[in-house]
C-alpha positions, 0 to 999 in steps of 0.5 A: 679113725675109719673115716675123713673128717671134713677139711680131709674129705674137701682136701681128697675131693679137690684132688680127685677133681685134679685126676678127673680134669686131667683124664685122657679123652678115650677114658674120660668118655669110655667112664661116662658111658659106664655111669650113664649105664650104671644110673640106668640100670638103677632107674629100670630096676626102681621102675620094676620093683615100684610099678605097683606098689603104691597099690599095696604100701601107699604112695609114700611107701612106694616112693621110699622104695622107688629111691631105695632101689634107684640108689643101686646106680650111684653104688654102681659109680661111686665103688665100681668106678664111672665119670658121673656129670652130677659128681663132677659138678661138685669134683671139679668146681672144689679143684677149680676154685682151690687152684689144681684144676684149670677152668678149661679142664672143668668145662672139658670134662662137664661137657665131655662126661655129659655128652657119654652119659647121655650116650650110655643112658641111650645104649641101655634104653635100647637093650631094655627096648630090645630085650622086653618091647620088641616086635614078636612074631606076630609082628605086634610090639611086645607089651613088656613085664606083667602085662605092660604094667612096668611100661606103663609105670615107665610111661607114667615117670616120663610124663610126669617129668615132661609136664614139668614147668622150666623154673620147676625142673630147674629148681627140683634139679638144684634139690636133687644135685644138693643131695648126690653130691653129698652122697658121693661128699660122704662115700668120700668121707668112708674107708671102707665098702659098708660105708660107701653103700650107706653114705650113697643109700641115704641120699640118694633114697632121699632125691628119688622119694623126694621127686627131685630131678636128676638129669642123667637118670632122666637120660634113661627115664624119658627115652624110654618112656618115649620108647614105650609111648610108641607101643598103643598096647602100653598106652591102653594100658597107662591109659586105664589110671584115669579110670575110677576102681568101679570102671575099672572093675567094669571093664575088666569085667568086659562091661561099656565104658561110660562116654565121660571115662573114654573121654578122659582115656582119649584125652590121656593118649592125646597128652601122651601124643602132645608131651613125648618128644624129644623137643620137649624132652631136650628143651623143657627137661633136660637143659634146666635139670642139667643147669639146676643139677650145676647149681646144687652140686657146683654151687651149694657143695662144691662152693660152700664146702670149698669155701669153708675148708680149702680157702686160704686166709687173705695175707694180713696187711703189713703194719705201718712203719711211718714214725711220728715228728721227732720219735 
């Protein structure tokens, strides 16, 4: 067979977590900038390619596309070779509970691998911020691709994810780390390259359609939306989705506004003011996505796939020897 049957895939997960938990500290991080690098880049190519095509294809099209192009990143990981946090969720939990890693070894490299790709993600916002919203010589701010069109999609995710309820973003994060640890459960199943790609397409396509929260690709998604909100250019431009197709057009056409749509434009700027900052960002998204995405990956694959394959059967109980009077 060109692929593990299950009870393999959960044997080599469990001994890929071993290898994981014993990694030196210098690849252990240097690997988990490479990841929270490869994620982003998968988020920023899904934020260029989907900025406007809900406009031509519909939202549900869109959002197919949006995760179809997002799932470059995990390729990127899994094929490449990179210490992705969400990932080990499920590596490690599988070799800690099958005894070939140590509990201190799973903490260590949780912290560790979440800590740099944290760092990576942040290193890729600020080359992208470099390379397409810098200061030019007029001393204005750049505006980005097609007229601050994908700065303002950026903006429009970060909002989206910064709205988010606590118990919202930790349950979506549950949902989401479900679904990328059978990514990777399957990709592990493949002996080849052609099956990796499509064991991380189809899962990974189906978090990002779906909504779902994933706290290393919002270590890209939130900063730079953060980045973004600085530049007024961009939030004008973000600003101008609160208006209808016919204020829009007048507007456009160098027509005054009605005072209800600048009002609503003005609230739009005063929510982006009051959502983007990295208190919000730290305490209401990324701390419950990061304990939900444990849960989904930790819990409902790790656990359940440990439990069902690699536990071993309790001893049975030795029979009685005791005899009955005058046996």
């Amino acid at each position: 067979m060109n692929f593990l049957a299950p009870a393999e895939i959960a044997n080599a997960a469990a001994n890929a977590g071993q290898g994981k938990g014993k990694l030196p500290f210098a690849k252990m991080f240097i690997l988990g900038i490479l990841a929270g690098v490869y994620i982003g880049f998968g988020a920023n190519l899904a934020t260029m390619v989907g900025h406007d095509l809900p406009k031509y294809l519909g939202n549900g099209f869109g959002q197919f596309m949006f995760g179809a192009t997002f799932s470059v990143g995990l390729m990127l990981v899994v094929i490449g070779g990179a210490e992705l946090f969400t990932g080990n969720n499920m590596f490690l939990m599988v070799s800690a509970l099958d005894g070939r890693s140590t509990w201190g070894e799973l903490l260590y490299n949780w912290v560790v691998v979440w800590v740099a790709n944290l760092v990576g993600s942040l290193l890729l916002v600020y080359i992208v911020v470099g390379g397409f919203y810098g200061v030019g010589p007029d001393g204005a701010a750049s505006v980005g691709m097609f007229k601050g069109a994908v700065g303002a999609k950026s903006l429009a995710i970060a909002q989206g994810k910064l709205s988010l309820t606590w118990s919202a973003a930790f349950c979506r994060g549950i949902l989401c780390n479900w679904l990328v640890c059978m990514a990777v459960w399957l990709a592990l199943a493949s002996k080849d390259v052609v099956g990796k790609i499509f064991a991380c397409f189809f899962p990974i396509m189906a978090f990002v359609a779906s909504g779902f929260e994933h706290s290393v690709a919002n270590m890209f998604f939130i900063p730079i939306g953060l980045e973004v909100a600085k530049i007024p250019a961009i939030v004008d431009v973000a600003a101008k989705t609160v208006l209808t197709p016919d204020q829009a057009a007048l507007l456009a056409s160098g027509g005054t506004l009605p005072a209800d749509a600048i009002a609503a434009m003005d609230a739009f700027k005063a929510k982006v003011a009051e959502l983007f900052t990295w208190k919000n960002f730290i305490m209401n998204n990324l701390i419950p996505v990061t304990l939900g995405n444990i849960v989904g990956g930790g819990f409902f694959v790790g656990t359940l796939y440990w439990f069902s394959y690699l536990k071993k059967a309790a001893p049975a109980a030795p029979a009685s020897t005791s005899k009955s009077a005058g046996a």
